[in-house]
Structure formats: structure tokens, C-alpha cells
C-alpha positions as CSV (number, residue, x, y, z in Angstrom):
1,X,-28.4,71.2,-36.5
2,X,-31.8,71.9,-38.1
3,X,-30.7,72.9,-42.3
4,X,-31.8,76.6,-41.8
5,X,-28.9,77.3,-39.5
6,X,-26.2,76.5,-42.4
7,X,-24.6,79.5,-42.7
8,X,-22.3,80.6,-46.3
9,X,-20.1,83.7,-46.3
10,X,-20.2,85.2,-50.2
11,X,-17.1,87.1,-50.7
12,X,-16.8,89.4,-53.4
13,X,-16.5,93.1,-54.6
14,X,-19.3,93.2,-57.2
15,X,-22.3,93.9,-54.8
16,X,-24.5,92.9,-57.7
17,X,-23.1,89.2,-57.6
18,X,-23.2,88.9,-53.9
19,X,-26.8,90.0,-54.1
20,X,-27.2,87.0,-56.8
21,X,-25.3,84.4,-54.4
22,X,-27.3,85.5,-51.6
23,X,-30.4,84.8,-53.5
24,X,-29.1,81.1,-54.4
25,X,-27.6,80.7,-50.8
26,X,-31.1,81.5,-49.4
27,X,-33.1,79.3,-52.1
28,X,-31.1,76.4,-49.7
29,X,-32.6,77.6,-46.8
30,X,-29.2,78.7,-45.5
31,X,-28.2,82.4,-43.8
32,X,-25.4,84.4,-46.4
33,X,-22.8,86.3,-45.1
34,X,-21.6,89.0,-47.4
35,X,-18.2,90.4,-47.5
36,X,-17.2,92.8,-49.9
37,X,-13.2,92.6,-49.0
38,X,-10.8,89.6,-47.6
39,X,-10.7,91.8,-44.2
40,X,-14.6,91.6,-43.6
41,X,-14.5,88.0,-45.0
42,X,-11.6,87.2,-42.4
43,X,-13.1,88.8,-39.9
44,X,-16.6,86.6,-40.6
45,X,-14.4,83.5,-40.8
46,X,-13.3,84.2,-37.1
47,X,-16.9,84.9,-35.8
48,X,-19.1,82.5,-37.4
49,X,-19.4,78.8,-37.4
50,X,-19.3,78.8,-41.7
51,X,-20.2,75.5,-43.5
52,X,-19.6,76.7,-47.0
53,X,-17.7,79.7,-48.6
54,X,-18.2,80.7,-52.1
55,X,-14.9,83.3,-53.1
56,X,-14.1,85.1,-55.7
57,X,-10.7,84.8,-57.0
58,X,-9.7,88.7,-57.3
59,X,-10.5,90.8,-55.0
60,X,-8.9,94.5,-54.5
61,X,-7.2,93.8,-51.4
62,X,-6.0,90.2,-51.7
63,X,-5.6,87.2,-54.3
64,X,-8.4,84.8,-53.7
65,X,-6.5,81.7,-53.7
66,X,-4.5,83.8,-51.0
67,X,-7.4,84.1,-49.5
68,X,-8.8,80.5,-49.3
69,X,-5.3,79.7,-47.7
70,X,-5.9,82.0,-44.9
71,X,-9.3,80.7,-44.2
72,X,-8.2,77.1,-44.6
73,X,-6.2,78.1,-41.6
74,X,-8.7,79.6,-39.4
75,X,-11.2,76.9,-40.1
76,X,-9.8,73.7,-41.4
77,X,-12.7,71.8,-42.3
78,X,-14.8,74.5,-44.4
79,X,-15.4,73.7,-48.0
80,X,-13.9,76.9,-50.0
81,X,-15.7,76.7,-53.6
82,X,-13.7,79.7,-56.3
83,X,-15.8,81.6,-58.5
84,X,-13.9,83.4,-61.2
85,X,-14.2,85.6,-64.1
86,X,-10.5,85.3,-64.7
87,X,-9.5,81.8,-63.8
88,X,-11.4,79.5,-65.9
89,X,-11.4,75.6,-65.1
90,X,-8.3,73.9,-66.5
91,X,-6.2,77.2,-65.2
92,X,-3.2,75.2,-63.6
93,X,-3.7,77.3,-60.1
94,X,-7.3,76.6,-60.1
95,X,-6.4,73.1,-60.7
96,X,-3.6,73.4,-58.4
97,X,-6.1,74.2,-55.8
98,X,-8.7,71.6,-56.2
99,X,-5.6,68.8,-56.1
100,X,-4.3,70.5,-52.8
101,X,-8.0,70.6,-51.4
102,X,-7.7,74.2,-50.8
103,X,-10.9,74.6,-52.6
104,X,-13.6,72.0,-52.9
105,X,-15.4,73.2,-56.3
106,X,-15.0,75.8,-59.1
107,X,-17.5,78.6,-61.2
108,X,-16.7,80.5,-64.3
109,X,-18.7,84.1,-64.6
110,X,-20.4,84.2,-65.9
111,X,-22.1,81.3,-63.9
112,X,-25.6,78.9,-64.4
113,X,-27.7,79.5,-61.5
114,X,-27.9,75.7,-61.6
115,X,-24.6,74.9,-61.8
116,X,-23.6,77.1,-58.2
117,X,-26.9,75.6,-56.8
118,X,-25.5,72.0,-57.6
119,X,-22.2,72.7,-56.2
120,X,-23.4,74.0,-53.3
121,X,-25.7,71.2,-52.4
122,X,-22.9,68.9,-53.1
123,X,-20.6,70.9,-50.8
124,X,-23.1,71.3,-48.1
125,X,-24.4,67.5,-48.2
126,X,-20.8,66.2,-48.0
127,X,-20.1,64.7,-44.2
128,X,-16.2,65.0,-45.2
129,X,-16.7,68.8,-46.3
130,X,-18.8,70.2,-43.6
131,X,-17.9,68.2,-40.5
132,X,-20.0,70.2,-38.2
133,X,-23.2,69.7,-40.3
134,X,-25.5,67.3,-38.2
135,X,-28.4,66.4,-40.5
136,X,-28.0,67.0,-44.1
137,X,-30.0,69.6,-46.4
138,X,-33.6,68.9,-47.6
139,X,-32.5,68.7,-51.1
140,X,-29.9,66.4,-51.0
């Protein structure tokens, strides 16, 4: 798999962030899927072949930890990283998650453009987090 076909679904309601995600997602030479709801980012999930997902933790229509549970069960072996303006790090149910592996890696908005970028490449260069990643991404 050549690095340019990684594919990462952003899901979240703020169009603006998506827009900034996509940006970051793209500066890794990987295609972004937006979804502005948990029923387009489902739907994505079942379509694509996803190597990363980057998910808010509120969304209008469904909890994102909710969320990351649904798409943990549609595609087992996709990292899930939570980005939050109301969860921050030592929350016990982002903690929660990160000890049950339902999510590989956590944000706080607002978030360090370097800080997503480095969770992403570590998410993406992982063998054990992307197991259908063939060769891994220029940068790491």
C-alpha cells in the first residue's frame, strides 16, 4: 500500500475544525473523510478501508465514546484517537477508554497542530494499530 492511499475519517460537527484536521490529515499525504454526524461517520466506517479515525467526543446525535464503540465493532483493528473540548486528559472515561483500547490517543481543544500531527504519525506508523498498512508513512 503506497502512504497516499491512508485514508482518516474526521468526525465532528464544527465544519471549521474538520476543515483544520483535513488540512493536518492531508500534510501526511493521507485522503480525509469528513463526517459531520455519527450516521455519515458510520456509514464511512462501513464503506471505506479507514486506517485512522480522529472523533470528537460530543456530537449532536450520539456520545463519542458511544461512538468509538460502534466503530470498534465494525472495524476492529482501526485506531480511534478522541479529540475533546469537554473531556480533558485525566477525565476517568477518557482514561477508561485508553485502558480498554477503545481509543488509541487523546486531544484537548483547543489542540497544537503538532501535537495531532504527532499522534497521528504515531497511530498510523504503528503495525499493531493499523494492521492493513503495508509500508509505513514517509515521516515515520
Amino acid at each position: 500500500m503506497k502512504r497516499w492511499e491512508r485514508v482518516v475519517l474526521v468526525v465532528d460537527d464544527d465544519p471549521d475544525i474538520c476543515w483544520v484536521l483535513e488540512r493536518l490529515v492531508e500534510s501526511l499525504k493521507a485522503k480525509c473523510i469528513r463526517a459531520l454526524d455519527c450516521r455519515s461517520a458510520l456509514q464511512a466506517v462501513r464503506l471505506s478501508r479507514l486506517d485512522l479515525v480522529l472523533l470528537d467526543a460530543k456530537l449532536p446525535d450520539m456520545d463519542g465514546l458511544e461512538l468509538a464503540r460502534q466503530i470498534r465493532r465494525t472495524a476492529p483493528g482501526v485506531p480511534i484517537m478522541l479529540i475533546s473540548g469537554y473531556f480533558y486528559k485525566d477525565d476517568p472515561a477518557v482514561q477508561a477508554a485508553l485502558e480498554e483500547e477503545l481509543i488509541c490517543g487523546f486531544a484537548e481543544k483547543p489542540f497544537l497542530h503538532t501535537a495531532v500531527i504527532g499522534a497521528m504519525k504515531a497511530a498510523l506508523c504503528s503495525p499493531e494499530a493499523a494492521p492493513g498498512a503495508a509500508e509505513p508513512l514517509a515521516a515515520c
